[in-house]
C-alpha positions as a Markdown table, in Angstrom:
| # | Residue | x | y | z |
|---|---|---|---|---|
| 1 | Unk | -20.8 | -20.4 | 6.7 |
| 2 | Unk | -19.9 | -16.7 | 7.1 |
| 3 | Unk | -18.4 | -15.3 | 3.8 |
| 4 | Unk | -14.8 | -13.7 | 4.3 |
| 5 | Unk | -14.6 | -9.9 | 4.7 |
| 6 | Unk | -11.2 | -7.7 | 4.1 |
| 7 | Unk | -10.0 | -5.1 | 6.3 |
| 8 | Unk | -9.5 | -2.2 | 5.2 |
| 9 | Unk | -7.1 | 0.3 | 8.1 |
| 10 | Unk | -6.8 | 3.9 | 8.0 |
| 11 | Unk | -4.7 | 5.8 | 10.7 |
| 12 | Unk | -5.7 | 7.3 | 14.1 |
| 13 | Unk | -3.8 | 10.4 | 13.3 |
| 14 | Unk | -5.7 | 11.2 | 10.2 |
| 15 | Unk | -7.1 | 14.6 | 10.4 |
| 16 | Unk | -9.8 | 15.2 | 7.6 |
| 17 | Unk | -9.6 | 19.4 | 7.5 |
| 18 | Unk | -5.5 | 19.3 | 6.9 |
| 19 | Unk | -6.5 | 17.0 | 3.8 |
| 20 | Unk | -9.1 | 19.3 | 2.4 |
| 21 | Unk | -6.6 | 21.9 | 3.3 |
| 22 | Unk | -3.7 | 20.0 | 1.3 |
| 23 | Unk | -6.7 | 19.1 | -1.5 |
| 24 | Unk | -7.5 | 22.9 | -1.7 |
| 25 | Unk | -3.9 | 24.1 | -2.1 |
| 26 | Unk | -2.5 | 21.6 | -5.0 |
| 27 | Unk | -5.6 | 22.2 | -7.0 |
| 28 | Unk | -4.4 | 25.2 | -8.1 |
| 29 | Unk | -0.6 | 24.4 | -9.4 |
| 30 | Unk | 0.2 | 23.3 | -12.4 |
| 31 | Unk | 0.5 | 19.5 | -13.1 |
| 32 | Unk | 4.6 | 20.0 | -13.8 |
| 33 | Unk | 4.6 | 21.2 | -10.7 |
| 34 | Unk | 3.3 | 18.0 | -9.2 |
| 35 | Unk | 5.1 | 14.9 | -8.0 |
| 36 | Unk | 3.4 | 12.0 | -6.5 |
| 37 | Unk | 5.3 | 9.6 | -4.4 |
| 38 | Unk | 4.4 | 6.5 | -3.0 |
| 39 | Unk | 6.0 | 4.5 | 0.0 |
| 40 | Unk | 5.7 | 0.9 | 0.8 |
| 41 | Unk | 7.4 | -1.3 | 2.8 |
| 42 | Unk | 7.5 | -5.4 | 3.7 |
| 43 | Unk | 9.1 | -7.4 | 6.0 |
| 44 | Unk | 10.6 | -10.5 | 4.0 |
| 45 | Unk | 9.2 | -13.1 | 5.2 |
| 46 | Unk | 5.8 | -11.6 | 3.6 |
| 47 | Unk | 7.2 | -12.8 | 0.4 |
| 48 | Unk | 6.8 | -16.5 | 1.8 |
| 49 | Unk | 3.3 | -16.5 | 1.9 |
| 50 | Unk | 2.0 | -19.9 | 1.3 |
| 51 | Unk | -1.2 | -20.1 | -1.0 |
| 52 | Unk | -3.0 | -23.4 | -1.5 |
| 53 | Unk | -6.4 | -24.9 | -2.1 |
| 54 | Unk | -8.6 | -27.3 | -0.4 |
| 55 | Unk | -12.5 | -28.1 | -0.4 |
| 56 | Unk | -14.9 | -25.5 | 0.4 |
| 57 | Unk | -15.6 | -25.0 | 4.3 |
| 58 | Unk | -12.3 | -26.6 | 4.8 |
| 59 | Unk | -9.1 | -24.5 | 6.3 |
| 60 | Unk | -5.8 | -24.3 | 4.4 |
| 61 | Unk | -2.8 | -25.0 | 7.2 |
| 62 | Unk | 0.8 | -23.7 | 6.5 |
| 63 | Unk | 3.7 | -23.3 | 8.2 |
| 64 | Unk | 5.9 | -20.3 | 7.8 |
| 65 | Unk | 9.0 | -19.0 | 9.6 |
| 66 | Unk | 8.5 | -17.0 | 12.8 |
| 67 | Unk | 11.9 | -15.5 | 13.1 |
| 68 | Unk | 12.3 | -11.9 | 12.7 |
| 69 | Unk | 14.1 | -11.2 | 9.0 |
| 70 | Unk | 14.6 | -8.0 | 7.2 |
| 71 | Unk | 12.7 | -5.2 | 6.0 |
| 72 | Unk | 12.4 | -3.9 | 2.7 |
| 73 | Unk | 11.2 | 0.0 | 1.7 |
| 74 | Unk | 10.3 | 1.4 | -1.5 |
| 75 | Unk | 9.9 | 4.4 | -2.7 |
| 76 | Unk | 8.4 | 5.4 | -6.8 |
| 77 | Unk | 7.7 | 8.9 | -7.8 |
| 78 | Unk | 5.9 | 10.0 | -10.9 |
| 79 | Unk | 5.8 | 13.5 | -11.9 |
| 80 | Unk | 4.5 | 14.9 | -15.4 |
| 81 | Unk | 6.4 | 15.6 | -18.4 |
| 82 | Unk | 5.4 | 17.3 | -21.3 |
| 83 | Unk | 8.6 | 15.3 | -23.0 |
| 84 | Unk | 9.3 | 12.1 | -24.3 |
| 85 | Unk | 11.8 | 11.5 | -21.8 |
| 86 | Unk | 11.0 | 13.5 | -19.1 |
């Protein structure tokens, strides 16, 4: 039985010099002068993802909608703070 492996993507466009580039030039400002944001995004229907359990070798069979729903985005920033609040 062949043990299960995750994927793990990264994008065509990447371009590995504009990131060392980008690395070079924030390593020098200050960390208040930093903000890190993070975007993510999920269709709804993601949130209906059936789990289960069965016996080992065995597949787990669910059925989930196929019709096309909504999508969600998200966006969170952090940045530092020397105060309490910010």
């Amino acid at each position: 039985m062949a043990s299960p492996e995750k994927k793990t993507y990264g994008y065509q466009e990447r371009d590995q010099q504009q990131r060392e580039e980008f690395i070079a030039q924030i390593e020098h400002m200050e960390p208040q002068e930093v903000v890190y944001l993070d975007e993510a995004g999920m269709n709804s229907q993601d949130s209906d993802y059936p789990y289960g359990y069965c016996e080992e070798g065995q597949r787990f069979d669910a059925l989930k909608s196929g019709k096309r729903q909504g999508r969600m985005s998200m966006i969170a920033a952090w940045c530092y703070s020397t105060s309490q609040y910010g």
